[in-house]
Phi, psi and omega in degrees: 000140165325283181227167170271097176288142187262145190235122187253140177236139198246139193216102170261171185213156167183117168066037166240050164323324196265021164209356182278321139358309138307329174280314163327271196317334160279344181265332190295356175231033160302126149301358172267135165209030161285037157234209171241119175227144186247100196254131191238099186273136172251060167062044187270164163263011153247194187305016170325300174330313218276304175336282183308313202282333191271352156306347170018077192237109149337324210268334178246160189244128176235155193227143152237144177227178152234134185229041130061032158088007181237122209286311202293332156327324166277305178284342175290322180273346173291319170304317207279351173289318175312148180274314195271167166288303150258169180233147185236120164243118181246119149297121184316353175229007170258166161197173201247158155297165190265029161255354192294332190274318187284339182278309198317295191310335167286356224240300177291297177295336162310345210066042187252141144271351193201125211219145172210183163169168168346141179242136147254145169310116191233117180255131163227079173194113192240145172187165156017276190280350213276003221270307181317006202223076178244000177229138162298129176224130165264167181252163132303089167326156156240181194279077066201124183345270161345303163305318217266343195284327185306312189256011166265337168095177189266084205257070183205081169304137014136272164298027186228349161242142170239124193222173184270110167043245164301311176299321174286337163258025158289328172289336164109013190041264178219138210286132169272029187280113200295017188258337182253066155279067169149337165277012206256338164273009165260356172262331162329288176268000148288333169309317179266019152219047158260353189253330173188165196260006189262078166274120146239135170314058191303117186268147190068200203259163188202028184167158149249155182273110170257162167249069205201191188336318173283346161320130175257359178319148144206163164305315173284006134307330178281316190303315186288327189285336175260342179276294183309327178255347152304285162357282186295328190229070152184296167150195182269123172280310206294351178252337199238143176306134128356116173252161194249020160262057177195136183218101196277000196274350135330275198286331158334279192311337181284312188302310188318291194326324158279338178288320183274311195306324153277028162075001205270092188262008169292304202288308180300328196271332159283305179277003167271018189246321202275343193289344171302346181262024204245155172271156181220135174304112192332244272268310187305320193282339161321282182297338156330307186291346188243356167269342182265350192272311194289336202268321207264337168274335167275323172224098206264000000 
């Protein structure tokens, strides 16, 4: 490596006493170890505290805030705390292999600003389908970023990058608006590759995802949160022309799908129209075709 670059890691919480400790221990045994990680707590009310304070590590600085139910109010404040050159976002119930830093940073120094990869999937309620789901498979951005991330959707977990800095607060870090609520690091990294094209793709897996009691994801949270990052990087669909280098049927599809998952089949059958004016790919328009067959039979 050029230099030992401090890599500062943001890491919020709130009541994950009972998992953070693994998400510690993976970063406390990175073969990379120039870094900082900065746990920003939302005020819990079990042994987070206790947890952290009996590791007595230089290296890590812990805060507490209340951030009123909005997670990036905690990474925002973890940024304005940070050191390093680059930044890492680890989610308190996620954690990494002990290669994951020395591969980013090598990556990064290579003249890339921003590295990601692959996740596997740690459920914990495990059946059946779950043996078919066992990784977050990320893409390679293309030329021209923005674009590919507006029609591909957001294929970069959260706890798989590390980017640059500076850029990231030239952007202005991560947007608090409660409308990007489970979305709010995909508007994220669409901003930051409006600043710059050097995304790269670190091949194979480096780290895991859980799935479980602490996701805050639901459908009505995809809807608002993705009709709101069309809006903001793209424009009012229902009002602005079909442009033809830009293809929304992606993310068009998370919504219907969500939208039938809440039952709201009025709502699905307005965006099964517009998507149509999108070209679509065989295997998406199978299932369209077979989500509109179940949606025209259920509300009829």
């Amino acid at each position: 490596m050029k230099s030992n670059e401090l890599v500062s890691i943001i890491m919020p919480t709130y009541n994950c006493g009972h998992f953070i400790i693994r998400a510690i221990d993976a970063v406390l045994s990175q073969s990379y170890s120039n870094w900082e990680l900065i746990i920003i707590d939302n005020r819990s009310t079990d042994n987070t505290e206790q947890i952290i304070q009996d590791y007595e590590e230089t290296r890590i600085k812990y805060k507490k805030v209340n951030n009123n139910g909005v997670i990036a109010y905690s990474r925002n404040k973890g940024i304005e705390i940070s050191q390093g050159k680059w930044i890492a976002f680890l989610d308190a119930d996620d954690w990494w292999s002990s290669d994951k830093l020395r591969l980013s940073v090598e990556a990064l120094q290579n003249g890339n600003d921003f590295v990601y990869h692959d996740l596997y999937k740690k459920f914990q309620k495990k059946n059946l389908f779950n043996l078919f789901k066992s990784k977050i498979k990320t893409k390679q951005l293309r030329h021209p970023s923005h674009q590919f991330l507006l029609e591909n959707g957001n294929v970069i977990p959260n706890s798989s990058v590390v980017l640059n800095a500076d850029i990231l607060r030239k952007i202005k870090g991560i947007s608090e608006d409660p409308s990007l609520i489970t979305a709010e690091d995909y508007d994220c990294w669409l901003r930051f590759a409006l600043e710059s094209e050097k995304f790269i793709r670190i091949s194979g897996c480096h780290g895991f995802y859980w799935i479980g009691e602490n996701n805050t994801s639901s459908p009505k949270k995809t809807i608002k949160s993705l009709l709101f990052i069309i809006k903001n990087h793209y424009g009012d669909l229902h009002d602005k022309p079909i442009p033809p280098f830009i293809n929304l049927s992606n993310i068009l599809f998370a919504i219907i799908k969500s939208f039938n998952i809440t039952k709201e089949y009025s709502e699905a059958k307005i965006y099964i129209k517009l998507i149509k004016n999108y070209p679509l790919k065989p295997f998406l328009k199978l299932k369209l075709i077979l989500l509109n067959i179940y949606v025209k039979f259920t509300h009829k």
